[in-house]
C-alpha positions in Angstrom: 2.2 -0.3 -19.3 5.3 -2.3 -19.5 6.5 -4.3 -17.0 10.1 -2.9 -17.2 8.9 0.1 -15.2 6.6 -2.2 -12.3 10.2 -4.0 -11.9 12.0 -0.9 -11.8 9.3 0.8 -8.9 9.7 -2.4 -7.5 13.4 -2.1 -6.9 12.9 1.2 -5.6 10.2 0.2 -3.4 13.0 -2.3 -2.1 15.8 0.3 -1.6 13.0 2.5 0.4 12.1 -0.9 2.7 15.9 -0.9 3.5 15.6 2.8 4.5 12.4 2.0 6.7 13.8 -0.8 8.5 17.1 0.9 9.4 15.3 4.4 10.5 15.6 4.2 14.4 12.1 5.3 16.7 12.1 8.7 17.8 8.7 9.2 19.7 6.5 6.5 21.2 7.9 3.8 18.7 6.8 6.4 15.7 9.8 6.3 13.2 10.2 8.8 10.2 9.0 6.6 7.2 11.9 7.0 4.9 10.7 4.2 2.0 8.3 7.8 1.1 11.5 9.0 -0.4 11.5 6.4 -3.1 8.0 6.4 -3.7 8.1 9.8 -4.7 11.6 8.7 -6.8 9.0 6.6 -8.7 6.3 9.3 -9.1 8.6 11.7 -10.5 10.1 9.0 -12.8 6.5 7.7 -13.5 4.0 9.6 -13.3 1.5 7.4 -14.6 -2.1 6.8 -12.8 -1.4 3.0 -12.7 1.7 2.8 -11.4 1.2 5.1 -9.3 -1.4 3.1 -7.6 0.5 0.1 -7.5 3.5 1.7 -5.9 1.3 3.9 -3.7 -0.7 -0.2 -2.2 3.2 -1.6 -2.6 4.2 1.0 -0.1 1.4 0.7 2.3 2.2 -2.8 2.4 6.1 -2.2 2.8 5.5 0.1 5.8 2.2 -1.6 7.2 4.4 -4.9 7.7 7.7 -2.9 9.3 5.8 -0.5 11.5 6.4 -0.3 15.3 3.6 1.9 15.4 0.0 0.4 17.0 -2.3 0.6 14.5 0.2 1.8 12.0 -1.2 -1.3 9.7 -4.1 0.4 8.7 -3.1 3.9 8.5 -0.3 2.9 6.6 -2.3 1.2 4.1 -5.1 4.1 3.9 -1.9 6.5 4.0 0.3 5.7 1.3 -2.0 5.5 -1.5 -3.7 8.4 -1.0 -0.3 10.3 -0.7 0.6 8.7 -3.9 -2.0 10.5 -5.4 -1.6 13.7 -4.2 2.2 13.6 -5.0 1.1 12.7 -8.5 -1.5 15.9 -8.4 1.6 18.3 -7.4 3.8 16.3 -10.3 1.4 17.2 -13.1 0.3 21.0 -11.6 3.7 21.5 -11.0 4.4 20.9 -14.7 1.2 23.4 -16.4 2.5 26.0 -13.5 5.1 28.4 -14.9 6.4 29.5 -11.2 7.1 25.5 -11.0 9.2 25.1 -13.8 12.5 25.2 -12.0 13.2 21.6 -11.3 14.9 21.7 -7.6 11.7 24.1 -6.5 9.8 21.2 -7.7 11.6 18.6 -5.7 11.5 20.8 -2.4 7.6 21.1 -2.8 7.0 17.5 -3.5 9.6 16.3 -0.5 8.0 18.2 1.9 4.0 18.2 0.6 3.9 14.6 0.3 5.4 13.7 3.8 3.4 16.6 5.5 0.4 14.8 3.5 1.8 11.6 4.7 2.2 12.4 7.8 -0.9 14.3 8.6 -3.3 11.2 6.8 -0.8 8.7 9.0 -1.6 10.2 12.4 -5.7 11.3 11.5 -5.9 7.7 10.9 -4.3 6.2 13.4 -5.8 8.5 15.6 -9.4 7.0 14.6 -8.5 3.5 15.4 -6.1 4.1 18.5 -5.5 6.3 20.6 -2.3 8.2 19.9 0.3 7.7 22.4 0.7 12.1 22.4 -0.8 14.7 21.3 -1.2 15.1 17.4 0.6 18.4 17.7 3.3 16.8 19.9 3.8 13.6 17.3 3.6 15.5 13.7 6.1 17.9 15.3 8.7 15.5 16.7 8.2 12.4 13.9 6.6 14.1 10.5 8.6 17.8 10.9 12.0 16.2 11.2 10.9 13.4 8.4 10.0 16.3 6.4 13.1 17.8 6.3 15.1 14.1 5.3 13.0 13.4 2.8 13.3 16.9 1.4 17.0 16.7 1.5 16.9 13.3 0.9 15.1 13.7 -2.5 17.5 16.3 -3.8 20.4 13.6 -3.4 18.6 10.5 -4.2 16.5 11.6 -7.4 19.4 12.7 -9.5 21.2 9.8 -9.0 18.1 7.3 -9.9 17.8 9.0 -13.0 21.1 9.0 -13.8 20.9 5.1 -13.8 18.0 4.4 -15.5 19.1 6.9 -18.1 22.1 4.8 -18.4 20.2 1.6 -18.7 20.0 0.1 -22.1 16.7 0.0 -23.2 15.8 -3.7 -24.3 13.3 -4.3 -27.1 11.5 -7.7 -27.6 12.4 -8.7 -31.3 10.4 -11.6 -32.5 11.9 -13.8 -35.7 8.9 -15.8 -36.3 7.7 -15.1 -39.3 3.6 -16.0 -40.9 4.1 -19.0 -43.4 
């Protein structure tokens, strides 16, 4: 795997920090987690098994360390990489499965799976370790609906732009002069 791409999910993983950390509360200190948006940027561009891991722990730790959320540490750790995973399922299905093959159909399914994913793993784990502030019903309605819906939208606007970059990027090639005596 090349590092060029670690860098690149990397620098996505940072734009999706900045997203976390300026996402305001909106029930019982539970804010929409919004750096999910660019870690399904990096699936979709990726979709490689060990990136995907690595993004999916890199995430967990982005969102473990920002969240307002008590015992949001752990779930977000146990959260994100599983979501990573699934997200990754859906990408490769979604590419054998003929009623998938319309691009923006794809985007909608993978926006709003992998934060419902995310969002029900989130709150099941938390749940285990604390006790929820509300009812699960109450909190994946009011934080995890309405985070649904941005990242859905969000992923329509933000996706085509990302890979309109990196297909602009040059593409850089190690050339070595050294030559055997």
């Amino acid at each position: 795997m090349k590092l060029r791409k670690f860098i690149e999910a990397g620098l996505l993983l940072a734009g999706g920090f900045v997203l976390h950390q300026i996402m305001p509360p909106l029930i019982a200190g539970m804010k929409p987690d919004m750096s999910l948006l660019m870690l399904f940027v990096v699936i979709l561009l990726y979709p490689e098994r060990d990136l995907v891991l690595v993004s999916g722990l890199a995430a967990g730790m982005i969102s473990a360390l920002t969240t307002t959320f008590p015992g949001g540490q752990v779930a977000n750790m146990i959260d994100k990489p599983l979501t990573a995973f699934t997200v990754l399922g859906i990408v490769l299905l979604a590419e054998k499965l003929t009623v998938l093959k319309q691009f923006k159909l794809r985007l909608g399914l993978i926006g709003a799976l992998g934060t419902m994913v995310s969002g029900s793993l989130f709150l099941g784990t938390a749940s285990l370790i604390v006790a929820l502030p509300q009812s699960f019903a109450a909190l994946f309605t009011a934080v995890v609906l309405p985070a649904t819906l941005a990242n859905t939208v969000g992923l329509y606007f933000v996706y085509p732009v990302v890979a309109k970059i990196k297909e602009q990027l040059p593409t850089t090639e190690v050339v070595s002069n050294d030559k055997a005596a």
